[in-house]
N, C-alpha and C positions, 0 to 999 in steps of 0.2 A: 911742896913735900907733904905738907898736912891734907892736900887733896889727895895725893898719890895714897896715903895709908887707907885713907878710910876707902878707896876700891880696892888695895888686897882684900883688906878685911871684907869687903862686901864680899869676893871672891870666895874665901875662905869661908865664909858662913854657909854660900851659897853648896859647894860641895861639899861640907859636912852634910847639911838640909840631905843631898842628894844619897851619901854614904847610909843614912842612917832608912830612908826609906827602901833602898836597896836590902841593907839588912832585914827589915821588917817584914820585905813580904814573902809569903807563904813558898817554898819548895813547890817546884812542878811536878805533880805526880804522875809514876812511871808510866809508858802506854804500857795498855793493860792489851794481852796476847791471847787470842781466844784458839783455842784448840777442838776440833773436831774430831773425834775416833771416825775410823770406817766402819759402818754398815755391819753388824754382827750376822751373818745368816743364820736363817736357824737350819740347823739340825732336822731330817726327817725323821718324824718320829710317827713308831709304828700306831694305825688305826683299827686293827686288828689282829688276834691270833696267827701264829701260822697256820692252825688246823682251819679258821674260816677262809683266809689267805689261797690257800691251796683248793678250800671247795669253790672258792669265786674263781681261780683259772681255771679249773674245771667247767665250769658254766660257762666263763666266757670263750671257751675252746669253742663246746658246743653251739653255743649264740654268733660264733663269730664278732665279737665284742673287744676292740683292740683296747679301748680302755678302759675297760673294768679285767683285762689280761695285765696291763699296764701296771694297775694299782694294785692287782694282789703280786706283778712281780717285786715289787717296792718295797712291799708288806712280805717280802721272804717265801712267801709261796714257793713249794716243795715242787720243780721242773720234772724230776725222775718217781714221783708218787704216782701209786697204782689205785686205779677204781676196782670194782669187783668185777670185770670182765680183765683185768690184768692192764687194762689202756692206762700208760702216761697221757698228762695233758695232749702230750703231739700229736699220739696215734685218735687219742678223742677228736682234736681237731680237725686231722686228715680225715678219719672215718665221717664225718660231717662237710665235709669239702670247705672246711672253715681257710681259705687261703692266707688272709691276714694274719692271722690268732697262729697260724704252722708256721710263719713268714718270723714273725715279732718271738716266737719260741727258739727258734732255730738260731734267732741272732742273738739270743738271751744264753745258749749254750745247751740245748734241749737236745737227745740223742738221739739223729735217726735212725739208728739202728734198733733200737729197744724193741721189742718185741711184746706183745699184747697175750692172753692164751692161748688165742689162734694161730699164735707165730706168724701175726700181721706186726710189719712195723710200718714206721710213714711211709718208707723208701719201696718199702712191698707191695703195701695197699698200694699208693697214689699210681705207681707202675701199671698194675692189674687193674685197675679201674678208669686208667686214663686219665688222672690230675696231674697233666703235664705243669701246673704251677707250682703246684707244692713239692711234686717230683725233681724240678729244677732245684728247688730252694736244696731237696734234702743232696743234691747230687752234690752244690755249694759247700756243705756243712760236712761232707765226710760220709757220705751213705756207700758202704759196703756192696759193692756193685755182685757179689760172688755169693751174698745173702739168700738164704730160702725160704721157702715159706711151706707152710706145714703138711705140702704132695712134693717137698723139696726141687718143687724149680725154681727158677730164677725170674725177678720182675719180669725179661722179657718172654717168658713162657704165657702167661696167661694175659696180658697186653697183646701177642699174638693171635691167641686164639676170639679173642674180643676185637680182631680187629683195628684197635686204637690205632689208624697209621702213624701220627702225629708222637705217640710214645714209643713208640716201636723204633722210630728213626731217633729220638732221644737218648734211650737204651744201648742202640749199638755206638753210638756214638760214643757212649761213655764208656764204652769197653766191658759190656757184660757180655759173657761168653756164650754165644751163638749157636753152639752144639751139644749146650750141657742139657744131661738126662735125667728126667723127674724120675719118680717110684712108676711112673705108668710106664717108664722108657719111651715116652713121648721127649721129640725137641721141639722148642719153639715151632719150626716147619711141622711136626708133625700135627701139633695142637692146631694149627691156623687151619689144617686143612680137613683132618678131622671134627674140630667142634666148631668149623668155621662155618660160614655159608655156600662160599663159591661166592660170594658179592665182590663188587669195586674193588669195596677196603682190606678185604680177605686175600683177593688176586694183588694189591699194591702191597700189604703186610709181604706176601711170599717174593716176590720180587724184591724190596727191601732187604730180607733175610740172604735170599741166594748173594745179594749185589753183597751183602756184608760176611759172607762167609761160611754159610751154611752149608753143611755135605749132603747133597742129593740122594745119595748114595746109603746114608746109615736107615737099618729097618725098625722099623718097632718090636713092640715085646713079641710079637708075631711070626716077626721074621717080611711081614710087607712094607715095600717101599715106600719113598712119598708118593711115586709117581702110580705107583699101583694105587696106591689107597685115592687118590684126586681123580684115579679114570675112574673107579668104580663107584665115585661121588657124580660124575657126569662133567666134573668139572677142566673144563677144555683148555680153557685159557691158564691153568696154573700148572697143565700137565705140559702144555707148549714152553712154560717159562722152565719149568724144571729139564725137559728134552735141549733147551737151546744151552742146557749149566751142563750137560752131561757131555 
């Protein structure tokens, strides 16, 4: 019995010993939770005026410079602001056959319609001069197909007479009307053949015109026809194409 006590007690001593280092040591401290914010963006903030803003679209109409167009669109640059010839950015662009610089305006919300003091707009000009790219763009964006220009004919009046076959077929396409009459009482047919040459592109121009609708038949402020005024030009092959519409 006297052996038995003294191994509780050894027992007893033993897990007190144990009870009391348990108590003793330190708390585990909590894991610590690290937190990342996302990524603040900053804010564009402007690098210049809108007044230099707007002369840098300007210059880069001219230059054809999509990214210095880019950065003054950024920078609030004025799209519908007038130089001293009355040109928006666009029509500065188009008048410089900036196709990019008309392209990146157009899709920024620029007007093809606006008009310059010559009562050139994009959609005028690019017609009359033959920039079937910028002419697409504005056809895209809402260009007033029924628009004039300051002898009040329509893009495809003077794109006839220049021949452009390539805008000419664009034009009808897009439904500009065929037989409408400037201040000369010239129509497209009548300008091609009159201020034309009688070449290729002059003879495929009129062809074009008759295949889209043209009246053979209407006379100028004269009272002569088309087909009189193309014999008395020499010109053979347009007075055959107009004889085979008749």
């Amino acid at each position: 019995m006297k052996h038995s006590g003294q191994i509780f007690f050894g027992i007893a001593a033993l897990l007190g010993a144990v009870l009391v280092l348990i108590a003793c040591a330190p708390a585990p401290e909590p894991a610590t939770q690290t937190i990342t914010s996302a990524p603040v963006e900053e804010e564009d903030v402007p690098t210049m005026t809108v007044e230099e803003a707007t002369a840098q679209l300007f210059a880069a109409a001219i230059a054809n410079d999509v990214d210095a167009a880019t950065e003054a669109l950024k920078n609030d640059a004025q799209l519908e602001a007038r130089d001293g010839d009355g040109r928006t950015p666009l029509v500065a662009a188009t008048k410089t056959n900036s196709a990019a610089v008309a392209k990146a305006l157009l899709e920024a919300g620029a007007d093809p319609n606006a008009k310059d003091n010559l009562q050139d707009s994009a959609y005028l000009y690019a017609g009359a001069e033959g920039l079937d790219e910028i002419l697409v763009e504005t056809l895209k964006h809402g260009a007033d197909v029924t628009s004039t220009n300051r002898y009040g004919g329509t893009a495809l009046i003077p794109a006839s007479e220049h021949g452009h076959v390539s805008t000419v077929k664009i034009l009808i396409d897009a439904g500009v009307p065929v037989n409408h009459i400037n201040n000369l009482h010239w129509t497209a047919l009548h300008e091609a053949i009159v201020l034309g040459t009688g070449s290729p592109a002059h003879i495929e121009t009129v062809r074009l015109l008759i295949e889209g609708g043209a009246d053979v038949t209407i006379a100028d402020g004269n009272g002569v026809s088309p087909r009189d005024l193309a014999a008395s030009r020499g010109y053979r092959e347009i007075v055959a194409l107009i004889d085979a519409a008749s």
